[in-house]
PAZAPA-4460 file (N, C-alpha, C; in steps of 0.05 Angstrom, whole numbers, plus 32768, in hexadecimal, padded with zeros to 4 digits):
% residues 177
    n_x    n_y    n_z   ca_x   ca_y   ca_z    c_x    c_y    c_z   seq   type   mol
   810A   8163   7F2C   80F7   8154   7F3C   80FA   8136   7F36     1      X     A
   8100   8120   7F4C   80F3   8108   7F4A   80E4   8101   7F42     2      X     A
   80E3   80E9   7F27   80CA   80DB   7F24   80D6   80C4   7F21     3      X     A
   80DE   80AE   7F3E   80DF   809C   7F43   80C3   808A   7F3E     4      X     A
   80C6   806B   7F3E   80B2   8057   7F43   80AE   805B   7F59     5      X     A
   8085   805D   7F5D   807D   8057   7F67   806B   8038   7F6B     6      X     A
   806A   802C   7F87   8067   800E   7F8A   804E   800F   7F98     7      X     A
   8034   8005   7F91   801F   7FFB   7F97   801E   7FDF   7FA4     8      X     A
   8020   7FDE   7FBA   8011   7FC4   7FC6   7FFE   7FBD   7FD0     9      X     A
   7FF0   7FA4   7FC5   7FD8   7FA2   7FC4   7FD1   7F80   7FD4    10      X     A
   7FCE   7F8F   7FE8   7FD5   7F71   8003   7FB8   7F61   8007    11      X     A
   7FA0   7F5E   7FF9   7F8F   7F52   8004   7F92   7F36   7FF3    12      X     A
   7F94   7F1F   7FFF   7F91   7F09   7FF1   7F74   7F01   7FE8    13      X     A
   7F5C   7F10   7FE5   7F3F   7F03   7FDA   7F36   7F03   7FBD    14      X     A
   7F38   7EF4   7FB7   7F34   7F00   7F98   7F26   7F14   7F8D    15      X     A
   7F14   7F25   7F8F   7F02   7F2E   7F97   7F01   7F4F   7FAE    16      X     A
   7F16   7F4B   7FA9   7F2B   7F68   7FC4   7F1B   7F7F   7FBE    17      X     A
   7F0E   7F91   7FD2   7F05   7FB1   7FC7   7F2E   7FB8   7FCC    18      X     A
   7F36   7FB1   7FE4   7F54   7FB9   7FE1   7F5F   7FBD   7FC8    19      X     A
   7F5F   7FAA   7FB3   7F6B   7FAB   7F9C   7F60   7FC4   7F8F    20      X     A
   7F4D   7FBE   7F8A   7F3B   7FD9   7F85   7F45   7FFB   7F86    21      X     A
   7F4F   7FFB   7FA3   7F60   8018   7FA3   7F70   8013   7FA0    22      X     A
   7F7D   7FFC   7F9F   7F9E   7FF4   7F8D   7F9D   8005   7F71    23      X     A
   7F8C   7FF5   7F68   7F8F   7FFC   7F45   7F8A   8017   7F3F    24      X     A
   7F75   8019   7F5A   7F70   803C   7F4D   7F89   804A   7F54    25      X     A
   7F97   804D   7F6A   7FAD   805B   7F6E   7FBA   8059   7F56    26      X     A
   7FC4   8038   7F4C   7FD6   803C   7F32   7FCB   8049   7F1D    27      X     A
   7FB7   8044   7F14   7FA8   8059   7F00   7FB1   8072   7F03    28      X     A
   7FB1   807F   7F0F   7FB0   809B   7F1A   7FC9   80A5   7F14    29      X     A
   7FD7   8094   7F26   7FF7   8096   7F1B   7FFE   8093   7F08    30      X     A
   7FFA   8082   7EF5   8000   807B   7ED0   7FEF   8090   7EC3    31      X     A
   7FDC   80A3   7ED0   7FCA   80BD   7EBD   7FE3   80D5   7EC7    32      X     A
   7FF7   80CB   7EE4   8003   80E9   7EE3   8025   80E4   7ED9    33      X     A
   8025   80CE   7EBD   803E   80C4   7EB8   8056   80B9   7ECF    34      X     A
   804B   80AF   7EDE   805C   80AA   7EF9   8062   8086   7EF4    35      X     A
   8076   8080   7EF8   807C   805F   7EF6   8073   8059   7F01    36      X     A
   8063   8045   7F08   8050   802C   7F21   8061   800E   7F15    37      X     A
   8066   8009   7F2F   8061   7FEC   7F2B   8050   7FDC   7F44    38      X     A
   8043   7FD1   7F3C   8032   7FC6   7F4F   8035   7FA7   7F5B    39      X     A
   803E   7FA0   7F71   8037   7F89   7F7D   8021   7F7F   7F8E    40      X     A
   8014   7F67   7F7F   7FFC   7F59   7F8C   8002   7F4C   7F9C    41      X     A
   7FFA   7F3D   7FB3   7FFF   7F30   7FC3   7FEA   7F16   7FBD    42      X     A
   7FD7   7F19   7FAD   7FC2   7F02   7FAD   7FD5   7EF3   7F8D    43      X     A
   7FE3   7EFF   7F80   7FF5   7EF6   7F6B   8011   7EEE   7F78    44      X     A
   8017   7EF4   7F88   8031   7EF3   7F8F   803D   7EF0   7FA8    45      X     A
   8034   7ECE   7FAD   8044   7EC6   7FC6   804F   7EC9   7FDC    46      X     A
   8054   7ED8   7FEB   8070   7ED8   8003   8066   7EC1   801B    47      X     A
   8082   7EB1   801E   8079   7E9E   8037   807B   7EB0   804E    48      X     A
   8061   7E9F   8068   8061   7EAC   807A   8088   7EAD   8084    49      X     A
   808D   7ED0   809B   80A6   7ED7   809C   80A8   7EBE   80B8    50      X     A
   80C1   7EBB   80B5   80C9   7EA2   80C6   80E3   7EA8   80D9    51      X     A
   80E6   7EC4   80C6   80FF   7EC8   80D7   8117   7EB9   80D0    52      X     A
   811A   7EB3   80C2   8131   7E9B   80B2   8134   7E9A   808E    53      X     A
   8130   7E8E   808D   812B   7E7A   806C   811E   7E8F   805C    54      X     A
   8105   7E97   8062   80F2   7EA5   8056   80FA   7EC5   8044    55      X     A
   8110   7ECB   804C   8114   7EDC   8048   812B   7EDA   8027    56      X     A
   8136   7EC3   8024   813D   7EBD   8011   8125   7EB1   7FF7    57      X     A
   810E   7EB9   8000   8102   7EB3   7FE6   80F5   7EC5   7FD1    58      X     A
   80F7   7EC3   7FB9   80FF   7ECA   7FA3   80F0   7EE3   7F9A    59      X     A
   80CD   7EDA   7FAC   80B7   7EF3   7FAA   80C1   7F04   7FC4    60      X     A
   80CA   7EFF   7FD3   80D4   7F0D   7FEC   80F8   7F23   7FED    61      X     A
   8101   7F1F   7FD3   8115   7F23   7FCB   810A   7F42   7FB4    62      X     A
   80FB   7F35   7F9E   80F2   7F46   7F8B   80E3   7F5F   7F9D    63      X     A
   80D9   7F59   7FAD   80BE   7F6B   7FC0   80CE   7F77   7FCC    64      X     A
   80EA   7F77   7FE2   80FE   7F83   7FE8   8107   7FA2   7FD3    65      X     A
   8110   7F8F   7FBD   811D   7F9B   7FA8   8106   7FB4   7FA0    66      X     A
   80EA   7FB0   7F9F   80DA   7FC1   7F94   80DB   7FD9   7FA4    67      X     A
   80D6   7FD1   7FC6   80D4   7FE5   7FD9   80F1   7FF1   7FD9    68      X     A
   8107   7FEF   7FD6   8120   7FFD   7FCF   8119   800A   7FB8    69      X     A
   8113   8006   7FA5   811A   8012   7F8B   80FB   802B   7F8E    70      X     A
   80E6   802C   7FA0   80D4   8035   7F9C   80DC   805C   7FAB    71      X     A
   80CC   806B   7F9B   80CC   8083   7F9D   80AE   8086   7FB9    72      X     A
   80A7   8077   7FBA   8086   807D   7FC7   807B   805F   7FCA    73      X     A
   8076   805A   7FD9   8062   8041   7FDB   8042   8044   7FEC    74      X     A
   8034   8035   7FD8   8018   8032   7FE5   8016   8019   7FE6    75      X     A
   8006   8017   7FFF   7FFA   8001   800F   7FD3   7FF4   8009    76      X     A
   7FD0   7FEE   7FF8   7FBD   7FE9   8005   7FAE   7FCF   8011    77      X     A
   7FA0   7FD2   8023   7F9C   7FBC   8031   7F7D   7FBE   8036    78      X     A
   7F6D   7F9D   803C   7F54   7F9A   804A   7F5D   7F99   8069    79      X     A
   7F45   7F9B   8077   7F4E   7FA8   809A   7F33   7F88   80A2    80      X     A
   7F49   7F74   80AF   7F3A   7F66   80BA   7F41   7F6A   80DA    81      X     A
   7F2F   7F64   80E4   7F29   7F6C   8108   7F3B   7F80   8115    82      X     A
   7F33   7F97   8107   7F43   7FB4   810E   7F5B   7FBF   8108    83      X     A
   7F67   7FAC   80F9   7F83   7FA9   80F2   7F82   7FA8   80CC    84      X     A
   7F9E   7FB4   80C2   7FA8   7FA8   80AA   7FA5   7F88   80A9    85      X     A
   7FAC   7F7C   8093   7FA7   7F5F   8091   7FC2   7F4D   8097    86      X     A
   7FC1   7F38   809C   7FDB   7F2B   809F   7FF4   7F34   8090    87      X     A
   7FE1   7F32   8074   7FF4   7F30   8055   800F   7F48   8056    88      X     A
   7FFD   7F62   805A   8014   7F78   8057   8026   7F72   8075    89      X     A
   8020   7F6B   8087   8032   7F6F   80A1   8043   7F58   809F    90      X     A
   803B   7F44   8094   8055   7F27   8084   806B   7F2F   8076    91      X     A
   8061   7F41   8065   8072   7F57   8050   807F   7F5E   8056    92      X     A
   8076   7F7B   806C   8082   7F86   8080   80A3   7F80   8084    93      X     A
   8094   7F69   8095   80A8   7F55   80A6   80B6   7F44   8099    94      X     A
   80BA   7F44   8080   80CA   7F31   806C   80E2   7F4B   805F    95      X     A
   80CA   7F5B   805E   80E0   7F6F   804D   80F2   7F81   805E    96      X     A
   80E2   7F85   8074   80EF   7F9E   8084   8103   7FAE   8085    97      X     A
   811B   7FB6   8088   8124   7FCA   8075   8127   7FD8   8060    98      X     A
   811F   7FD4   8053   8115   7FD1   8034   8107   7FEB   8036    99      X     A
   80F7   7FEF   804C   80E7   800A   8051   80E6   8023   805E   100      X     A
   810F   801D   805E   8119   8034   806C   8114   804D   8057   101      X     A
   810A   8059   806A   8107   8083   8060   80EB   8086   804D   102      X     A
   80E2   8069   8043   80CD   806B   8030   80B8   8080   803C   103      X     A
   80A5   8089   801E   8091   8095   8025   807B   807B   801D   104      X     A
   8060   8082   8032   8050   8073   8031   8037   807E   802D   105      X     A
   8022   8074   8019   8009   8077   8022   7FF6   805C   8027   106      X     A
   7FDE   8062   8033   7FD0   804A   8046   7FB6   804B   8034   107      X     A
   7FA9   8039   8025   7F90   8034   801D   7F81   801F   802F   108      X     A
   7F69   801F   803E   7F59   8008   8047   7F40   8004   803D   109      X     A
   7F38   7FE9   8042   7F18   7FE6   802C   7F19   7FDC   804E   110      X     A
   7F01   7FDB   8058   7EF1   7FCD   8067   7ED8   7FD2   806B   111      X     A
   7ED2   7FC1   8082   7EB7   7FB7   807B   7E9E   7FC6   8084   112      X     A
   7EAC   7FD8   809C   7E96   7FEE   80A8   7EAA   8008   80AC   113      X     A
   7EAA   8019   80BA   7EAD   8034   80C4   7EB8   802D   80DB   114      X     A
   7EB1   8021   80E7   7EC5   8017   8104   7EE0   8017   8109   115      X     A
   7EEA   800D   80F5   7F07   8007   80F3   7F1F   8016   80E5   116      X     A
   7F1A   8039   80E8   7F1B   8042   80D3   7F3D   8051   80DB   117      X     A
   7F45   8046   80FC   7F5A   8051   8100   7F75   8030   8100   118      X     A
   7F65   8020   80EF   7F6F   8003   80E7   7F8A   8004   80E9   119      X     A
   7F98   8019   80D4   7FB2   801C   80CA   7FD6   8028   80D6   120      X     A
   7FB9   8030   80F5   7FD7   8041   80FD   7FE8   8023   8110   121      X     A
   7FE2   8013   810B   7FF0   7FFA   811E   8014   7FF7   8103   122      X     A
   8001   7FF1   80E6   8017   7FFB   80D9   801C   800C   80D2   123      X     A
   8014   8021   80CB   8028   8041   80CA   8035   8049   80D9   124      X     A
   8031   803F   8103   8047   8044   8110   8060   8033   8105   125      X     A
   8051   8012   8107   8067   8008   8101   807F   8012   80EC   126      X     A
   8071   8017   80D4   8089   8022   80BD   8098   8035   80C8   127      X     A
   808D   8051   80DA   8091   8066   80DE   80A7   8064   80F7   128      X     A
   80A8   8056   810A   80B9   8054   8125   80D1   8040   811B   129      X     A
   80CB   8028   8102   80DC   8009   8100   80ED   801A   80EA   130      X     A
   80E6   8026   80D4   80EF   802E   80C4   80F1   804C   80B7   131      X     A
   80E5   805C   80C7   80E9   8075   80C7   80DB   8088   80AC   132      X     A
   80CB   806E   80A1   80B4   807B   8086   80A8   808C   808A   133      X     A
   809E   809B   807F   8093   80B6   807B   807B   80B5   807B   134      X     A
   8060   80AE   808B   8048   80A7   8080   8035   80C3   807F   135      X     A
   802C   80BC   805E   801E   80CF   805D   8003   80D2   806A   136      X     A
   8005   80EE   8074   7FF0   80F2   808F   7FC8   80F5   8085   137      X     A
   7FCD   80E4   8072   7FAB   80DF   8064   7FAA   80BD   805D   138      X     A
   7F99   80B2   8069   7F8E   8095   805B   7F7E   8097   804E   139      X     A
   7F78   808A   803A   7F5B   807B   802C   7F4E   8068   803B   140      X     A
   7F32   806F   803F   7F24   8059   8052   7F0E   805A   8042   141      X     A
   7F06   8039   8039   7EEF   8038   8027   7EDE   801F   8035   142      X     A
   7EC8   8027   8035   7EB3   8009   803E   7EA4   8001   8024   143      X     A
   7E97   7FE8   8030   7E85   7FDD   8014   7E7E   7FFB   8001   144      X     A
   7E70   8003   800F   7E5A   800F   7FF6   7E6F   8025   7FE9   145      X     A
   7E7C   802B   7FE5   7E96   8035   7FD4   7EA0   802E   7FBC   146      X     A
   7E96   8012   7FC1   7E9E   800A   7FA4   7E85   7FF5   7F98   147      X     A
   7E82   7FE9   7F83   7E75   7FE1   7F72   7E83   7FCE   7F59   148      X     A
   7E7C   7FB7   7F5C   7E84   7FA2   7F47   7EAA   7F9F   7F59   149      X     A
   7EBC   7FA8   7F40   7EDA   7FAA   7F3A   7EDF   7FC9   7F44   150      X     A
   7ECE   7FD9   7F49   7ED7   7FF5   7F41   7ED8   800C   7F5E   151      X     A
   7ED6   8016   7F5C   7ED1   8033   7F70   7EB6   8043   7F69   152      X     A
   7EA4   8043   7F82   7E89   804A   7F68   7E83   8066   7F81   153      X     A
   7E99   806D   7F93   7E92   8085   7FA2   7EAA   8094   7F9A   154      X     A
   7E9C   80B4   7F93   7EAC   80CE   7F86   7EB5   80CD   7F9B   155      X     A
   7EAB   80D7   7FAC   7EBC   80E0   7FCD   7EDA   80D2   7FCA   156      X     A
   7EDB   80B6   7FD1   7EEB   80A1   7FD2   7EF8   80AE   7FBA   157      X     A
   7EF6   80AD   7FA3   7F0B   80B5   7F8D   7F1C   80C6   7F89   158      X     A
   7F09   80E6   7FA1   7F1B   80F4   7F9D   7F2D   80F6   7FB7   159      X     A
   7F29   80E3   7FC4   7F38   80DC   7FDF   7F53   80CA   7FD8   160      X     A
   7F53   80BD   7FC0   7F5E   80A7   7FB5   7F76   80C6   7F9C   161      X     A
   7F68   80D4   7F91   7F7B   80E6   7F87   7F86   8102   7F97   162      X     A
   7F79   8105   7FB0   7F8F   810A   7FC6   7FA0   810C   7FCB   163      X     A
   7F9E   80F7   7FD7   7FB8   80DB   7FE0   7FCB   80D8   7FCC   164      X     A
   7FC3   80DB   7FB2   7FD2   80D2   7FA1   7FE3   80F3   7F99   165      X     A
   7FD2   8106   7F9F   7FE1   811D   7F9A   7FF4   8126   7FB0   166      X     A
   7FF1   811D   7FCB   7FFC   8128   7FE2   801B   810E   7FE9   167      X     A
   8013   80FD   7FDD   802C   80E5   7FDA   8038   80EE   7FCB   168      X     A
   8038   80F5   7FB1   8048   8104   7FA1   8055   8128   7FA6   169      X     A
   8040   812C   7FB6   8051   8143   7FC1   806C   813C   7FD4   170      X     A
   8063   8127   7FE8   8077   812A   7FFA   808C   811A   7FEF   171      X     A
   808C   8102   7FE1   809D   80F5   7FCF   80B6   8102   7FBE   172      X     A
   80A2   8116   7FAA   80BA   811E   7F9C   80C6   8136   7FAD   173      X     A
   80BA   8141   7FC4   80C2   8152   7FD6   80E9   8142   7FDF   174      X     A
   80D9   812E   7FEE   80EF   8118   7FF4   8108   810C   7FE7   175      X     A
   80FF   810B   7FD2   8113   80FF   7FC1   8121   8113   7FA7   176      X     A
   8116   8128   7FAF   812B   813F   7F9D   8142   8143   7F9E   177      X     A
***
């Protein structure tokens, strides 16, 4: 069996992110089932907007390439502003893009109500038709009251969060055997 790195991305620039939030918990989860994580922040770690040129030679935009290649599984997570993922991960996207051929994906969202809760399929088609990723057919969708302080303060949500994290690893090492 595969036990490739798995890559957490954690796309909300606020300091203050519930996004991050199911970032960390995913990695947690993963480091309790001995699984490699490496995690990229996006509120730590730069990419200029994609320009279609220049941009793609820079240095955080290079390393972030290299992660999504070397990655066994990648998670997304993102805040959902006006129905949509956030700029940050679809910049990424679009900087890295190949990089995400055959990947498996999973989708975390923090937002702000219940409304928005089909946010993600604008990018999971995208990965899924541009690059032929594998998205796993469960999201995490969390609103305010889910979480508390830094943390995750809804069971539901947690065990929705070790799920995801079990059904990614099913289809992953399925994949990469």
């Amino acid at each position: 069996m595969s036990q490739g790195m798995h890559l957490v991305i954690s796309s909300s620039l606020h300091p203050t992110s519930r996004s991050r939030i199911l970032a960390r918990s995913v990695a947690e989860r993963l480091r309790s089932r001995q699984r490699e994580v490496e995690v990229f922040d996006l509120s730590q770690r730069t990419l200029p907007p994609c320009d279609g040129a220049t941009a793609y030679g820079n240095e955080e935009v290079i390393a972030l390439g290299e992660l999504i290649r070397a990655a066994e599984a990648i998670y997304v997570a993102s805040p959902v502003y006006n129905y949509d993922v956030n700029a940050a991960i679809k910049n990424a996207v679009e900087l890295t893009g190949k990089a995400w051929t055959g990947k498996t994906v999973s989708l975390l969202l923090a937002a702000g109500g219940q409304g928005s809760y089909m946010s993600a399929m604008g990018l999971a088609n995208s990965l899924m038709l541009d690059f032929r990723c594998v998205i796993v057919p469960r999201f995490v969708y969390a609103t305010g009251e889910s979480f508390e302080g830094d943390s995750l303060a809804d069971e539901e949500i947690g065990r929705r969060v070790d799920t995801l994290v079990e059904e990614t690893l099913k289809l992953s090492d399925a994949l990469n055997a």
